[in-house]
VMD Tcl script that draws the C-alpha trace (Angstrom):
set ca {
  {-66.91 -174.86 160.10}
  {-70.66 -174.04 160.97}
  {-71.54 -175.06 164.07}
  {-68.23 -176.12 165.25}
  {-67.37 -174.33 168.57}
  {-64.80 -171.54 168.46}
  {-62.11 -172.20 170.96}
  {-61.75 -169.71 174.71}
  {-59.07 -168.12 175.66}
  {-59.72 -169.36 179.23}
  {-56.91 -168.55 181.84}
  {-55.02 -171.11 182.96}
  {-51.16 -171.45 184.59}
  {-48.12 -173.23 183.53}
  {-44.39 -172.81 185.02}
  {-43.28 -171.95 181.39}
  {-46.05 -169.38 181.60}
  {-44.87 -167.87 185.07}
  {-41.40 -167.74 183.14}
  {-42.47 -165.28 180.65}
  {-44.59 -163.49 183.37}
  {-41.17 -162.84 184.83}
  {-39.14 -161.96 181.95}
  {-41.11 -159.25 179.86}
  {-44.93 -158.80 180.24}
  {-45.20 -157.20 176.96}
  {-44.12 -160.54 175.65}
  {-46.66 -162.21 177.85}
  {-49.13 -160.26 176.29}
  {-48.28 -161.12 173.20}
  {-47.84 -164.82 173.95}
  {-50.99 -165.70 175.60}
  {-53.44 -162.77 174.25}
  {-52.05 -160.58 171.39}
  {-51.43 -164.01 169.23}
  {-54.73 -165.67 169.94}
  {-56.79 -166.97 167.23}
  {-53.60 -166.52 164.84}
  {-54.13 -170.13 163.91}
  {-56.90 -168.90 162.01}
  {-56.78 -168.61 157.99}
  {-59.29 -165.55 158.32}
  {-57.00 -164.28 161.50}
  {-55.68 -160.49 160.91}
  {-52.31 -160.27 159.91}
  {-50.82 -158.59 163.08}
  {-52.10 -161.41 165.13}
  {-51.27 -163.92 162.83}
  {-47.51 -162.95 162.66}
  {-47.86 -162.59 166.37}
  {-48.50 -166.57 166.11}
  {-45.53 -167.45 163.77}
  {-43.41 -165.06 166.01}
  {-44.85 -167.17 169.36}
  {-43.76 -170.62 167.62}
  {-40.46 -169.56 166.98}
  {-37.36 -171.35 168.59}
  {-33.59 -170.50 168.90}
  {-31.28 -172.84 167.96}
  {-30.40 -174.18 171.47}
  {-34.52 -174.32 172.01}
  {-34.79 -176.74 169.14}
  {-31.55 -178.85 170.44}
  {-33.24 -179.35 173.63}
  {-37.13 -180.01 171.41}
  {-35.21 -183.02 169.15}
  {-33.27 -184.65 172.32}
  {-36.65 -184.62 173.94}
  {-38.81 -185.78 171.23}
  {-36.21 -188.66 170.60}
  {-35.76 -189.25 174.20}
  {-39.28 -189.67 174.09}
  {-39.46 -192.46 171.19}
  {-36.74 -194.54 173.51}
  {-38.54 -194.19 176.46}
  {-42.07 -195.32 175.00}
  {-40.57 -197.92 173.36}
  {-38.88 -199.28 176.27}
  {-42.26 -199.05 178.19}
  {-43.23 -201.17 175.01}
  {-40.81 -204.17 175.67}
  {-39.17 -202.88 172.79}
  {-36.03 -200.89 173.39}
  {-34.65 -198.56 170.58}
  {-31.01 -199.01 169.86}
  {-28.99 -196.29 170.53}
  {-28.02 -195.82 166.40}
  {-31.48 -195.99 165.26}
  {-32.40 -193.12 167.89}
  {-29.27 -191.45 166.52}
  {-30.52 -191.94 162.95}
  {-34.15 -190.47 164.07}
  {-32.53 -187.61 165.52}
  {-30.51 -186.85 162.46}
  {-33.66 -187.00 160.07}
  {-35.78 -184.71 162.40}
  {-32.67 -182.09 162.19}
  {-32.73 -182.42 158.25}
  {-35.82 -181.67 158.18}
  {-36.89 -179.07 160.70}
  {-33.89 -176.95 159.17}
  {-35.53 -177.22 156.02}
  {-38.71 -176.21 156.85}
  {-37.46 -173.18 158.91}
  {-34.75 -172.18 155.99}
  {-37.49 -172.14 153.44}
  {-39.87 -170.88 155.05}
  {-42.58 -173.22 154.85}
  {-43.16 -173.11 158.74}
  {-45.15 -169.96 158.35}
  {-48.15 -172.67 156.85}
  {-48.00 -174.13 160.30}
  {-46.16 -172.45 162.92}
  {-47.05 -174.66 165.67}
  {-46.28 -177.70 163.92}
  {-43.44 -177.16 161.62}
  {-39.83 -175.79 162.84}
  {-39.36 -172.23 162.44}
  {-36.10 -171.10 163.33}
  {-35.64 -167.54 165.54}
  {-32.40 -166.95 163.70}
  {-33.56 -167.72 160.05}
  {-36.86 -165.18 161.07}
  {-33.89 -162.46 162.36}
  {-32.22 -162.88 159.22}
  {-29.47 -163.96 162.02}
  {-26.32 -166.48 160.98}
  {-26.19 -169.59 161.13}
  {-23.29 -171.23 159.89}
  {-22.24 -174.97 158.96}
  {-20.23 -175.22 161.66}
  {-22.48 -174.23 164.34}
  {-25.08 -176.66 162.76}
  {-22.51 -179.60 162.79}
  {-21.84 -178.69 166.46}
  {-25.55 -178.67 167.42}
  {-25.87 -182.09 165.41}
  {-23.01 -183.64 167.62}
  {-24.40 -182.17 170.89}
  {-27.42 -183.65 170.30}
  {-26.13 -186.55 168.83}
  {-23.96 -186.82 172.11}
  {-26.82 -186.16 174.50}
  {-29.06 -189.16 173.00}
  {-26.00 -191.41 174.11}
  {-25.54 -190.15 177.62}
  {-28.93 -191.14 177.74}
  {-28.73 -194.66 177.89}
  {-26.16 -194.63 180.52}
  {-28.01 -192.74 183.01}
  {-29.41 -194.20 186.32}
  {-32.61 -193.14 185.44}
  {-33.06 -195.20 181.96}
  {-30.87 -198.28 183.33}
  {-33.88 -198.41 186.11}
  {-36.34 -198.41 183.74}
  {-34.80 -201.21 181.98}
  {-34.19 -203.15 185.06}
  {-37.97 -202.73 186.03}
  {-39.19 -203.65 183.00}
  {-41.77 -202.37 180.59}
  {-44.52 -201.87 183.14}
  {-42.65 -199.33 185.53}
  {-42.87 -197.22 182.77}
  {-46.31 -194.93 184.20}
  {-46.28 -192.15 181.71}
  {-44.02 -190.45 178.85}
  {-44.21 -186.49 178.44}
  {-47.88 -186.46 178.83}
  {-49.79 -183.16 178.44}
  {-52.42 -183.05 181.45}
  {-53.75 -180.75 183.64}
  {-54.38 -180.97 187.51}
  {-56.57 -178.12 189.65}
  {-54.57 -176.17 191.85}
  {-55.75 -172.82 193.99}
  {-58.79 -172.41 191.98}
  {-56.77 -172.50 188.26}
  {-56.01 -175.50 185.64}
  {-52.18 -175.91 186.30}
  {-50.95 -177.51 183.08}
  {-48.41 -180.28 183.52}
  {-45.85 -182.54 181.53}
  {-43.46 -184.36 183.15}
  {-41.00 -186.18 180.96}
  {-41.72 -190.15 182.23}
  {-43.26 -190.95 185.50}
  {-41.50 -194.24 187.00}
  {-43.19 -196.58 189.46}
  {-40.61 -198.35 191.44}
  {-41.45 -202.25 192.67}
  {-42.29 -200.79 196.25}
  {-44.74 -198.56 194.58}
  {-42.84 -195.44 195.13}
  {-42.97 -193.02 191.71}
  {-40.32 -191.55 190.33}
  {-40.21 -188.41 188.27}
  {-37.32 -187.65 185.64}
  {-36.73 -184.60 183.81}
  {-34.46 -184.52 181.14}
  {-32.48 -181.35 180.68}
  {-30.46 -180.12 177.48}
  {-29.13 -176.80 179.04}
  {-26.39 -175.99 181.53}
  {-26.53 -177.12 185.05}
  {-29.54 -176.36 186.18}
  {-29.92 -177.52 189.46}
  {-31.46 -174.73 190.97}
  {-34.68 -173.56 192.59}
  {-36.62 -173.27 189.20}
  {-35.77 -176.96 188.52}
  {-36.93 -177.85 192.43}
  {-40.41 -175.95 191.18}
  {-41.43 -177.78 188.44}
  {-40.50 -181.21 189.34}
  {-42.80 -180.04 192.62}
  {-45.59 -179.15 190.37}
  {-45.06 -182.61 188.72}
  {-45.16 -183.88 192.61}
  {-48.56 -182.33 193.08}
  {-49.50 -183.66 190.22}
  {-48.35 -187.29 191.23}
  {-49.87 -186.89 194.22}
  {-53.71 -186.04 192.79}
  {-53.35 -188.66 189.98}
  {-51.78 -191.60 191.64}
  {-52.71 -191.24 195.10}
  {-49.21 -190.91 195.67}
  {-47.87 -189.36 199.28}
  {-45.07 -187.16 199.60}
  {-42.69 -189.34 201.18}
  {-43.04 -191.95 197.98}
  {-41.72 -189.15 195.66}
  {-38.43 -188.62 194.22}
  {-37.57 -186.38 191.42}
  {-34.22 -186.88 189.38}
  {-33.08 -184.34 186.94}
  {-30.59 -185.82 184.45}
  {-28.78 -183.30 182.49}
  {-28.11 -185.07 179.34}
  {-25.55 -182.58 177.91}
  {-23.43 -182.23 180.94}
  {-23.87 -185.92 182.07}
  {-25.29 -184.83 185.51}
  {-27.59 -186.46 187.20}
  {-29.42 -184.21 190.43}
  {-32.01 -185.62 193.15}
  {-34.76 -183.91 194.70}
  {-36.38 -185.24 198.00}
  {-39.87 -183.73 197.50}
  {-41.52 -183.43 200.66}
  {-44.84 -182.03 201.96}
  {-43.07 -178.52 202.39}
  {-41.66 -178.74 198.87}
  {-45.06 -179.15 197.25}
  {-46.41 -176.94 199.92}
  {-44.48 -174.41 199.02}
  {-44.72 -175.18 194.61}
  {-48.67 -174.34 195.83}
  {-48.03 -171.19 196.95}
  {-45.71 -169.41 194.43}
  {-48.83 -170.93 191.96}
  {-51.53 -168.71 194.22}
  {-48.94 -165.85 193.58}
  {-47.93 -166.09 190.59}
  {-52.09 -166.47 189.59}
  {-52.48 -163.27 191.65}
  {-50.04 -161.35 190.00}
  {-51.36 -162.55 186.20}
  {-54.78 -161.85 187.29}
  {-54.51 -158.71 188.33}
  {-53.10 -157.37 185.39}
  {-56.65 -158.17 183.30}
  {-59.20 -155.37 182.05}
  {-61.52 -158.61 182.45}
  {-60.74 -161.16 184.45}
  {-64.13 -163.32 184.40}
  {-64.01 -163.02 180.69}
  {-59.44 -163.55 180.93}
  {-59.44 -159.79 178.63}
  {-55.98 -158.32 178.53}
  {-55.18 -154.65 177.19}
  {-51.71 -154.25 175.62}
  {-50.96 -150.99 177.92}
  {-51.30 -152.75 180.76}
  {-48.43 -155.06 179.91}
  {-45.53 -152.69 179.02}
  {-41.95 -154.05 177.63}
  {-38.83 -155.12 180.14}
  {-36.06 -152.66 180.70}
  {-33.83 -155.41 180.52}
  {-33.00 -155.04 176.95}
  {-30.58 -158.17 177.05}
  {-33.58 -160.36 177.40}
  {-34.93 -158.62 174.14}
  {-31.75 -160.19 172.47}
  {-33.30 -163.85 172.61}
  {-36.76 -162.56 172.71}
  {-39.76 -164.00 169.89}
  {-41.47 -160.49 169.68}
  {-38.41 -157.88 169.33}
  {-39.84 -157.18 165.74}
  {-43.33 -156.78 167.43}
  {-41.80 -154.56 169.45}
  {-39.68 -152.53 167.00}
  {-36.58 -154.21 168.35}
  {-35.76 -156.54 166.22}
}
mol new
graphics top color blue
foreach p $ca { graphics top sphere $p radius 0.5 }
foreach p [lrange $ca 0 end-1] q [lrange $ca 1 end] { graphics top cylinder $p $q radius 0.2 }
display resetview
């Protein structure tokens, strides 16, 4: 539209972002520069299929997108003085599955990759079978349940509506010179005023240093927004698939340390860029993994001729 600004590409850090830093930079290059602008109707059509190829997600990715996005509705409502019964989020979870599949099997995602459901496996021309899709439908079906058992929600429902801070809210806090982008799933003030951060998890087990990262990045973010101090903070992940439930203490050295594999990780991105006032990246600078088992699950393999 005339006059309307066009967006930046302006560099910014995320722990999914540091993920795929770590795994392949050729897809990070593709990710966060070769796809840019692919939103665009007028966008060439090698970026633009960049961009449908960057909105792609694997089947166990969009089990762990619908338990969240439900999980979500529960929580909100709950912060509402509403709770949602356990077979209506059931029911809402079975009518997002309908129709994401059907958007990703027809391929009408491609209008709107980044806000329809487009399926890695349909793209690959991969399998997917009735039976696997009535056993993703029961695991996620069976994760919305475990929900409403866990500490973490029974809390919440003991507190009442207004310990309910936040739900899954994008934001963004300034951290060693960068905007560090955040989301924690629901923030949780106690009555003693201590917060409480929850992450809900979809996966395997997962307690593990990663996990310990991000819910410290969610600390520092706690910390900056609400004034919070360290010894106020407690971070719970609650692995809804397993029914685990893991606590992490985050002290000052905890966050301390969350700030400085951020400076690194920054570094390491930064120094990779043919401009990095203007955040330019060259493709040859970036070159694919080695590690051709992470190709298997990988967006880009047919960017990269691997498909």
């Amino acid at each position: 539209m005339p006059g309307q600004r066009e967006l930046q590409n302006e560099f910014s850090w995320s722990k999914s972002r540091d993920g795929v830093f770590n795994t392949c930079l050729r897809a990070y290059y593709y990710h966060y520069y070769g796809s840019w602008n692919g939103w665009r109707h007028d966008a060439p059509s090698d970026v633009r299929e960049l961009y449908v190829m960057k909105n792609l997600q694997s089947v166990p990715m969009w089990t762990g997108a619908v338990v969240h996005d439900v999980v979500r509705q529960a929580v909100q409502a709950l912060g509402e003085g509403q709770p949602l019964p356990v077979d209506l989020a059931l029911v809402s979870a079975g009518q997002r599955m309908q129709r994401d599949f059907e958007e990703s099997r027809t391929g009408r995602f491609r209008r709107r990759p980044n806000r329809m459901c487009g399926l890695l496996e349909h793209y690959y021309d991969l399998p997917v079978t009735n039976e696997s899709l009535q056993e993703t439908m029961i695991s996620v079906g069976g994760c919305i349940k475990r929900l409403y058992g866990t500490s973490s929600y029974q809390k919440m429902l003991h507190l009442g509506p207004n310990s309910v801070v936040e739900v899954e809210k994008l934001e963004s806090v300034p951290l060693c010179g960068c905007k560090v982008w955040v989301s924690p799933d629901v923030i949780v003030r106690s009555k003693d005023d201590s917060l409480m951060i929850v992450d809900w998890k979809t996966g395997g087990s997962a307690f593990s240093e990663a996990t310990r990262l991000q819910l410290a990045i969610y600390g520092i973010y706690a910390v900056q927004t609400y004034g919070a101090s360290p010894q106020s903070l407690l971070a719970v992940e609650e692995n809804l698939r397993l029914g685990e439930e893991h606590v992490y203490p985050l002290k000052e050295w905890v966050l301390e340390e969350a700030r400085k594999h951020v400076e690194s990780s920054i570094r390491k991105m930064q120094a990779l860029l043919h401009d990095r006032v203007r955040n330019i990246a060259l493709i040859r600078d970036f070159p694919m993994t080695d590690n051709l088992v992470a190709c298997m699950g990988c967006r880009f393999r047919r960017a990269c001729e691997r498909a």
